[in-house]
C-alpha positions, -999 to 999 in steps of 0.1 A, spaced: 113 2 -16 94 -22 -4 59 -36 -13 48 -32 22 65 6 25 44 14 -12 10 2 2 15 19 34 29 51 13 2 52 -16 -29 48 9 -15 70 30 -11 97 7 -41 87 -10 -64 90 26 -46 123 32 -55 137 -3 -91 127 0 -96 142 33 -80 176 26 -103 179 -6 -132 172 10 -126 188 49 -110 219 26 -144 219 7 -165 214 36 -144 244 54 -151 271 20 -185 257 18 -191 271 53 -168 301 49 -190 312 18 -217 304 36 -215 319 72 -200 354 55 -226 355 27 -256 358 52 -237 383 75 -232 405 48 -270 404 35 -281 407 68 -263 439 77 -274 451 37 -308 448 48 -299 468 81 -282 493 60 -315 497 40 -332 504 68 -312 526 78 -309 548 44 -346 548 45 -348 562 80 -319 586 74 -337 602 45 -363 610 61 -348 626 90 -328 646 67 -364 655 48 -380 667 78 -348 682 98 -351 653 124 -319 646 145 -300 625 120 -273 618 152 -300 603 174 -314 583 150 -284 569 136 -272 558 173 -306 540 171 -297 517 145 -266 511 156 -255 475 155 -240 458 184 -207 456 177 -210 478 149 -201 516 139 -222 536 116 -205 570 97 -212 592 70 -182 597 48 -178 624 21 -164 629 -16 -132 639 3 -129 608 21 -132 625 57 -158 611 85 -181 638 89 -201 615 114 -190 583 133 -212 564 157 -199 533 172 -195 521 204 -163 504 203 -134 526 205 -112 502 179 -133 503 151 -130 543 155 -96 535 136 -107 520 106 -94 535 72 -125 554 56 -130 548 22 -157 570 -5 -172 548 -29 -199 565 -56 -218 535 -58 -231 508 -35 -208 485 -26 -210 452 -1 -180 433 7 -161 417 36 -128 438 48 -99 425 71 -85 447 97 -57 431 122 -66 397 109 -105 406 121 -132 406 96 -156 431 90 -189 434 73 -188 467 51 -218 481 34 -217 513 17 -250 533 7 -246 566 -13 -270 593 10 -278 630 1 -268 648 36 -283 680 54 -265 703 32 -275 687 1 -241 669 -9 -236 634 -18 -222 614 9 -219 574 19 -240 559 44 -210 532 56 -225 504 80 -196 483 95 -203 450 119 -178 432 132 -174 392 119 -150 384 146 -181 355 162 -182 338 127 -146 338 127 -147 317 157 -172 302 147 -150 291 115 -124 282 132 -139 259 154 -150 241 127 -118 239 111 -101 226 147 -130 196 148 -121 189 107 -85 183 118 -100 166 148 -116 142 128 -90 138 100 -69 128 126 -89 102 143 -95 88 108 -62 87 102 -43 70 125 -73 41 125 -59 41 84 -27 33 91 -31 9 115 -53 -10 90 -34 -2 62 -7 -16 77 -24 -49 92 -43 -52 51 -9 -50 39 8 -76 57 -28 -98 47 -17 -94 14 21 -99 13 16 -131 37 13 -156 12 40 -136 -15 63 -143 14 56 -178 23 55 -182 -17 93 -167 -20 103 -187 15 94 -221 -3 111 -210 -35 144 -205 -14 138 -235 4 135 -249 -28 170 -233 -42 187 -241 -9 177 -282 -7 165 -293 -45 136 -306 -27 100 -300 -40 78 -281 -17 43 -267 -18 28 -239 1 0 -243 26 -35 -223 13 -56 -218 35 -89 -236 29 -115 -204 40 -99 -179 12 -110 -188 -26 -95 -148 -40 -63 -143 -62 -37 -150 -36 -54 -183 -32 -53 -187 -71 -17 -180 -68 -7 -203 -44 -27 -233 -61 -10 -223 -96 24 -224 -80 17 -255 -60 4 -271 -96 36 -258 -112 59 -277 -84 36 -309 -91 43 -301 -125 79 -301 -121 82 -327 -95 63 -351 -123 84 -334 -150 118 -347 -128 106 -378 -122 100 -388 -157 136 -375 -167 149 -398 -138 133 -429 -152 141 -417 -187 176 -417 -181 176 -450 -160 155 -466 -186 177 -452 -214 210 -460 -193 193 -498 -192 182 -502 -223 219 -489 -241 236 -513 -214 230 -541 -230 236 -534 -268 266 -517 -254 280 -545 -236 274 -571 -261 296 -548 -287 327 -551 -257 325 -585 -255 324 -589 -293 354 -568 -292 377 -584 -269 365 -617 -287 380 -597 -320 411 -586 -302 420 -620 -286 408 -647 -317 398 -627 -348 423 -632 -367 431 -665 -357 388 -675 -362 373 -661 -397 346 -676 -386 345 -659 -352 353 -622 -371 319 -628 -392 298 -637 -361 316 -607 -342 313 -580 -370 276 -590 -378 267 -586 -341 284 -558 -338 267 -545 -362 233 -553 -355 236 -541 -322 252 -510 -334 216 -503 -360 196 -513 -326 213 -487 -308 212 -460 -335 172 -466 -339 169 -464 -300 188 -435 -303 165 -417 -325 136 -427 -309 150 -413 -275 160 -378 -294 122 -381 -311 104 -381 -271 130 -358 -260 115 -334 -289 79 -341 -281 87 -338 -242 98 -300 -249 65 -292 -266 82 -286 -302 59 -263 -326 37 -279 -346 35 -270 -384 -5 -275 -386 -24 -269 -418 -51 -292 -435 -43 -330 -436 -64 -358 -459 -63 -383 -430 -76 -409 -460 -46 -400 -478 -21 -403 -456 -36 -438 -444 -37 -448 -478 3 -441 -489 16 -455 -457 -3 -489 -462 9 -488 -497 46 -486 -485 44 -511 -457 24 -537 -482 52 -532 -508 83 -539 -480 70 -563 -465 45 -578 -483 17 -580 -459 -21 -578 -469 -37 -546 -454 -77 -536 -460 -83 -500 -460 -118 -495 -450 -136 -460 -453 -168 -445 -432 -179 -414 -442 -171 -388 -468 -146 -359 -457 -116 -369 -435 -98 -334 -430 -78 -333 -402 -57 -298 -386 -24 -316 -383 10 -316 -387 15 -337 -418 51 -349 -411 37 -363 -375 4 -373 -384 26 -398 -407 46 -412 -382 17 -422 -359 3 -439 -388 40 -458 -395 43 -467 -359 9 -484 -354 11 -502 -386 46 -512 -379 35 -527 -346 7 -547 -362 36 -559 -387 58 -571 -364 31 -587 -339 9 -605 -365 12 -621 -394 -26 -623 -411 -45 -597 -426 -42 -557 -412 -74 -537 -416 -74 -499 -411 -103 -484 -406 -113 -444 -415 -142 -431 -398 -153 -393 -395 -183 -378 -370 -192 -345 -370 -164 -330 -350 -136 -359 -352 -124 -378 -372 -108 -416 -363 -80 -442 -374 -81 -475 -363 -51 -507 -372 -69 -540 -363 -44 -567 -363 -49 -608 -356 -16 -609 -336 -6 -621 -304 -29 -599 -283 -19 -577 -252 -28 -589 -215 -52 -568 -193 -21 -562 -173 2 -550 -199 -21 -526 -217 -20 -509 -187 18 -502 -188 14 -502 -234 24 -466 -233 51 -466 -211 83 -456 -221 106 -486 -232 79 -510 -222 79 -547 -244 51 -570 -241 74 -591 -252 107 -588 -248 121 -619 -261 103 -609 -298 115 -570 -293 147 -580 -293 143 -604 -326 127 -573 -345 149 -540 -331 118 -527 -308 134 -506 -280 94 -499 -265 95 -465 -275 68 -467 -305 33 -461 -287 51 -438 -262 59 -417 -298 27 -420 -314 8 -408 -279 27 -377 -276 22 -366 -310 -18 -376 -304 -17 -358 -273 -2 -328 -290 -26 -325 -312 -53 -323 -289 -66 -360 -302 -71 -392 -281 -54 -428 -284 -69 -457 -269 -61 -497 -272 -81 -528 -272 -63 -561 -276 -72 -598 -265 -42 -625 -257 -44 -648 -289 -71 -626 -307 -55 -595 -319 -50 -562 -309 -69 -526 -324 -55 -492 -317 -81 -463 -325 -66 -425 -331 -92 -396 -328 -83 -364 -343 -105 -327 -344 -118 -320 -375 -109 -288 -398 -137 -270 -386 -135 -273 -351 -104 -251 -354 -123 -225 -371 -149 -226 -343 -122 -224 -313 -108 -195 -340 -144 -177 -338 -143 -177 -299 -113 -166 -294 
């Protein structure tokens, strides 16, 4: 079924529910209502008749004539004994002549149905002209308030029905209000199937409710998506480029090996060490390509409490014994507990100092600052220096300042695009600041331990 047919169906049954509660309760209200006062009206009749009937019967008055005075229009009066027979009937209405008599010892008042036409029955227990006990019955008929009732139940079905169909029609003109925009939402989305092509829904600029919300997440998730493709286009172009070249200088070191090798030793050691360098460069690429494609998919992090001092500290102490390069460790502050993931945290640390290896050759100086929420790495090198133009691009994927001295230290560009997606990941910042011939500093900024437990707390 559907979600059009299940609106339509549940108000509908919903409306129709509601309106036979309350016209049904409205209809018994005035039922009770209307009978209730017909039948303490006639009691009170009934009591002035008893009190007028006694004392006929006290003084040997003409009970007959005084009954016929109180008849009630529409009415019968009779006096019924222990033997249920109708000693005296007065009415003037030769069908209520047939009604069943019935002798009741006590005083009764109730409501009695006779051909489907009420009647207003009050028995009144009488001591007669020969000193029996008899019942004073006074009968009215009800058959005005049962017009009168159903009158009211013909405008109650009236109304129901004028409320009604209004109902549907705006049931039906709501739902198709609301399904609007889930159709044009699953039109794009086949569109989208059908053609590969990206397309966004129109929202209407007046409406700011859920549907709108819906439409602007969906339209987000296609820019999403869009960007998402993008990036893995230029990926794999950048990727298929960057392997071209290590790729084709191994075939041409090949056929060299195929055609003169043996004949050249000195042409298989050139060959074999190229091949081999290339083959390290491609390996390396390879890894770093595997590391983005990792970070890209938003792998899990294993967070816990990381001495960013620490971890500073060891990797400096590795890169000055490899490579024998001077780097200053310099400290700010006293506690410099990060929430990281220690493994990752460690190869930001490698990657920026391994840039301001290869791109400088005086002193390194990392820097270890903490605030009251963050805490901050900086690597200040005296290198080369990055132009205003290039730190623009610095993060791009397989981007090289310069490419000439890449290619002389094995740097595929992929270093800073690592380091930011791990920083990024981590809910941290990475920024760069570099001047051509001065030196370049990249600063890190990482949450503190305790702003986790705060975002904890509120949650």
């Amino acid at each position: 079924m559907k979600i059009k047919s299940k609106i339509l169906l549940f108000s509908t049954v919903w409306l129709v529910t509601m309106l036979l509660l309350i016209n049904g309760s409205i209809f018994l209200l005035f039922h009770k209502l209307i009978f209730d006062n017909e039948t303490n009206r006639v009691a009170e009749h009934t009591e002035s008749v008893v009190s007028a009937t006694n004392a006929a019967v006290a003084t040997g008055g003409d009970v007959r004539s005084l009954l016929r005075a109180y008849l009630p229009t529409n009415g019968m009066i009779r006096i019924i004994t222990d033997e249920t027979a109708s000693v005296l009937t007065i009415s003037e209405s030769g069908e209520m002549l047939d009604l069943p008599t019935k002798y009741q010892n006590e005083q009764s008042v109730e409501v009695r149905t006779f051909d489907d036409i009420p009647y207003a029955v009050v028995s009144v227990p009488l001591i007669w002209t020969d000193g029996s006990i008899v019942m004073l019955e006074v009968t009215e008929n009800l058959e005005d308030s049962q017009r009168t009732l159903r009158t009211l139940l013909l405008v109650l079905v009236i109304a129901s029905v004028i409320v009604l169909i209004p109902a549907l029609f705006l049931g039906n003109m709501l739902s198709r209000l609301l399904l609007t925009p889930i159709q044009s939402l699953t039109k794009t989305m086949k569109h989208i199937q059908e053609t590969g092509d990206y397309e966004k829904i129109k929202l209407p600029s007046s409406s700011k409710d859920e549907l709108y919300t819906m439409g602007m997440t969906f339209n987000q998730m296609i820019d999403m998506l869009e960007q998402n493709y993008q990036k893995q286009q230029q990926f794999v172009s950048d990727a298929s480029h960057e392997l071209k070249t290590p790729l084709t200088v191994i075939e041409s070191y090949a056929s060299m090996l195929r055609r003169w090798g043996m004949k050249k030793p000195e042409l298989l050691d050139e060959a074999v060490e190229a091949i081999h360098e290339e083959a390290v460069r491609m390996k390396a690429m390879t890894e770093q390509m595997l590391q983005l494609a990792n970070e890209d998919a938003r792998e899990v992090l294993e967070k816990k409490e990381v001495d960013l001092l620490e971890v500073a500290e060891k990797a400096c102490q590795h890169i000055h014994v490899s490579f024998e390069r001077e780097i200053q460790v310099v400290k700010q502050g006293e506690v410099f507990r990060v929430w990281a993931d220690e493994n990752k945290l460690k190869q930001v640390v490698y990657i920026l100092l391994d840039n301001a290896r290869k791109y400088s050759q005086g002193r390194i100086t990392v820097t270890i600052k903490e605030t009251s929420e963050t805490c901050s790495l900086s690597v200040m090198d005296q290198g080369i220096g990055i132009s205003k133009g290039d730190l623009e691009k610095i993060f791009d994927r397989f981007y090289r300042v310069d490419k000439a001295r890449a290619r002389e230290t094995g740097g595929a560009g992929l270093g800073l695009s690592i380091a930011k997606a791990i920083v990024d990941a981590h809910g941290g910042e990475i920024a760069i600041e570099s001047r051509e011939g001065k030196g370049t500093t990249v600063l890190v900024v990482l949450p503190k331990q305790r702003q986790r437990d705060v975002k904890a707390n509120e949650a």
